[in-house]
C-alpha positions as CSV (number, residue, x, y, z in Angstrom):
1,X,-26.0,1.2,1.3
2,X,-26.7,-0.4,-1.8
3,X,-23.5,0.9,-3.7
4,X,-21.0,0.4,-0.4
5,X,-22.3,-3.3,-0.3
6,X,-21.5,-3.7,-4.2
7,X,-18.2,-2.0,-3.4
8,X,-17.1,-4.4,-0.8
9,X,-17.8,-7.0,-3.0
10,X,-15.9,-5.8,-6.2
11,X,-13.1,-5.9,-2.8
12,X,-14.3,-9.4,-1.9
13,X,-13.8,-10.5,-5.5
14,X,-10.4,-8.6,-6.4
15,X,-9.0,-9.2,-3.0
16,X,-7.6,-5.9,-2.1
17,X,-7.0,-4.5,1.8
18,X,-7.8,-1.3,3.5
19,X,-7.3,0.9,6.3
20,X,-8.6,4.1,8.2
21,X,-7.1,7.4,8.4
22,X,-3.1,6.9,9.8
23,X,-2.4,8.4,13.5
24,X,0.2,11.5,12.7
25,X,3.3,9.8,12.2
26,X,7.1,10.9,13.1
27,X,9.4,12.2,10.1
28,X,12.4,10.4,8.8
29,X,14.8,12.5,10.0
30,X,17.9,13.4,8.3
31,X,19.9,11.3,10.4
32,X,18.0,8.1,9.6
33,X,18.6,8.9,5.5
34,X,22.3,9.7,6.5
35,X,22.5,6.4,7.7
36,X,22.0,4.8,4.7
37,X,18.3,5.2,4.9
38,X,17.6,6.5,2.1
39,X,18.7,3.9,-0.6
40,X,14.5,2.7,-0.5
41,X,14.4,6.9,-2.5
42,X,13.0,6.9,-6.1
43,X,9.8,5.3,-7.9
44,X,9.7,1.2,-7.8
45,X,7.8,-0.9,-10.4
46,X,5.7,-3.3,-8.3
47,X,3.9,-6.7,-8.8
48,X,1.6,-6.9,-6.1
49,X,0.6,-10.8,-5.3
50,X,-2.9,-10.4,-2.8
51,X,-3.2,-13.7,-1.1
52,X,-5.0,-15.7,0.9
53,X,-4.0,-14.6,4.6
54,X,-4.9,-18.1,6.0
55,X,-3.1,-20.3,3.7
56,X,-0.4,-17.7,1.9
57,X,-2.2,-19.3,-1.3
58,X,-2.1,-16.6,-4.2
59,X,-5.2,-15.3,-5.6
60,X,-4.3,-12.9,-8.1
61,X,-1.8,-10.4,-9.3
62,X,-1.5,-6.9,-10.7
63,X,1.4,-4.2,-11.4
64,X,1.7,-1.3,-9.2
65,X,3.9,1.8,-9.1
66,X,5.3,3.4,-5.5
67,X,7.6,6.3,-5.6
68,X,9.7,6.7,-1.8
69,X,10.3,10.6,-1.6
70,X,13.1,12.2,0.4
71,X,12.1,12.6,3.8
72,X,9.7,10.3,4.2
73,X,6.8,10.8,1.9
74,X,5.3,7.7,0.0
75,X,2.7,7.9,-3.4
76,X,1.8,5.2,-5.3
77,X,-0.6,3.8,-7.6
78,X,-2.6,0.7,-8.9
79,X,-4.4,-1.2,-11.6
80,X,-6.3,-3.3,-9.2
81,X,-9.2,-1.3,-9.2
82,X,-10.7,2.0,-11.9
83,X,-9.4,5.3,-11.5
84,X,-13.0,6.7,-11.1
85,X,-13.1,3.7,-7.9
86,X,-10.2,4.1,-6.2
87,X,-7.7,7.2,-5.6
88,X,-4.1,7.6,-5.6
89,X,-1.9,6.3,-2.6
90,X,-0.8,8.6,-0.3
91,X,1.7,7.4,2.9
92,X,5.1,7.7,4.8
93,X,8.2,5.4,4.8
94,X,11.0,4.6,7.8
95,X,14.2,2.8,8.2
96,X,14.6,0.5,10.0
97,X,18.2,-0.5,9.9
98,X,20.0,-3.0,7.4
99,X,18.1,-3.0,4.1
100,X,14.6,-3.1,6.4
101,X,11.8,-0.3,5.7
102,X,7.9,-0.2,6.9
103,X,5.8,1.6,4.7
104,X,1.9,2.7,5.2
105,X,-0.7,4.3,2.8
106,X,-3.8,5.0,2.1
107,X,-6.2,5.5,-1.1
108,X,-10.0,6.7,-1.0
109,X,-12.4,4.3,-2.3
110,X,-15.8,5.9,-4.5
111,X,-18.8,4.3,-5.4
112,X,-20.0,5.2,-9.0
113,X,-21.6,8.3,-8.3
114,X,-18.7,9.5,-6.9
115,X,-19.0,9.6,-2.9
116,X,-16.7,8.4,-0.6
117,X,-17.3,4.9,0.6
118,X,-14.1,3.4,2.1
119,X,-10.9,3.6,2.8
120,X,-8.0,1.6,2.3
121,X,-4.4,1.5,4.2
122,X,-1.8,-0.9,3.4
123,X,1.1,-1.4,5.4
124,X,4.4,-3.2,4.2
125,X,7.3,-4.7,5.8
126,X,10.1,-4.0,2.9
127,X,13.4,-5.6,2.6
128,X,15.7,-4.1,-0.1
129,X,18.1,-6.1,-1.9
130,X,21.7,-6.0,-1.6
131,X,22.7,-3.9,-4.5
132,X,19.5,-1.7,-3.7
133,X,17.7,-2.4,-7.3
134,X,14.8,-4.6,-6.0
135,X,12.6,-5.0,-3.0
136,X,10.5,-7.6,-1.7
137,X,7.2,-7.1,0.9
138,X,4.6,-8.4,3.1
139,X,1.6,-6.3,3.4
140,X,-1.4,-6.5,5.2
141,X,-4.7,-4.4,4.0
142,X,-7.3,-3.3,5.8
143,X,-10.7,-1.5,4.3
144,X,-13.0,1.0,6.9
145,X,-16.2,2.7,6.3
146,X,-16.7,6.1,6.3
147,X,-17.0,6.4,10.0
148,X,-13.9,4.2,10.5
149,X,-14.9,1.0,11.2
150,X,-12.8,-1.7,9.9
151,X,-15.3,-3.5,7.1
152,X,-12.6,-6.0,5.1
153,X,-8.8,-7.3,5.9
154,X,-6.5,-9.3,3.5
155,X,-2.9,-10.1,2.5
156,X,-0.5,-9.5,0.0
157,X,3.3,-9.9,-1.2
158,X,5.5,-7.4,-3.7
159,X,8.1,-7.6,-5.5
160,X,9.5,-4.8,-6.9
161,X,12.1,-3.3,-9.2
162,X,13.3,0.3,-9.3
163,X,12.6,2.1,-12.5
164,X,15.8,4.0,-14.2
């Protein structure tokens, strides 16, 4: 208890959001990527900007990396938090229309012995740019427990930048 308590306060401090194991999800299906769908495809350099969900004030920022596989399929990682804390993102992307994608993923949170404390799920509205070479997105995070219940929310903006 000890350990999840300093956990959520290293969150507390740093800001970051969570969420529970995702509900199976429906695949992007060639259609959608036909239909221009897939121009959100390759890995993005990201400045993630958490913020204060009440007042949109910023709190801090940190780089990020998310690569949008074919099909659907999102990873991603961070420097807001240790590797030995905190695991890769793992997710799925859609289109929806225009230059508009939602994205959700979720990381694995460890205290310092190593156990599983938490989860984390993000999930981002995404508007590409015109010329598809940058993004910008909302995001709200959510933390849960081992046993799913929802322990911490928060806020964040992106912008990103696709790496050549």
């Amino acid at each position: 208890m000890k350990l999840t308590s300093s956990l959520l306060a290293l969150t507390l401090i740093t800001g970051t959001l969570c969420l529970v194991p995702a509900a199976p999800h429906k695949a992007v299906s060639q259609e959608t990527n036909d239909s221009h769908g897939g121009k959100i495809e390759g890995t993005w350099r990201v400045q993630v900007m958490q913020r204060n969900c009440q007042t949109g004030a910023e709190l801090r920022r940190f780089p990020a990396m998310l690569t949008f596989a074919p099909g659907g399929a999102l990873t991603g990682t961070t420097t807001a938090f240790p590797v030995a804390l905190r695991g890769p993102d793992h997710g799925i992307w859609t289109f929806n229309g225009g230059n508009n994608y939602r994205a959700v993923s979720e990381a694995f949170f460890f205290n310092a012995a190593g156990a599983w404390v938490q989860t984390q799920r993000i999930t981002q509205s995404i508007e590409l740019s015109a010329n598809s070479d940058t993004f910008n997105s909302t995001a709200s995070v959510e933390f849960f427990d081992t046993t799913g219940n929802i322990v911490l929310t928060g806020c964040a903006t992106a912008a990103a930048t696709r790496m050549d």
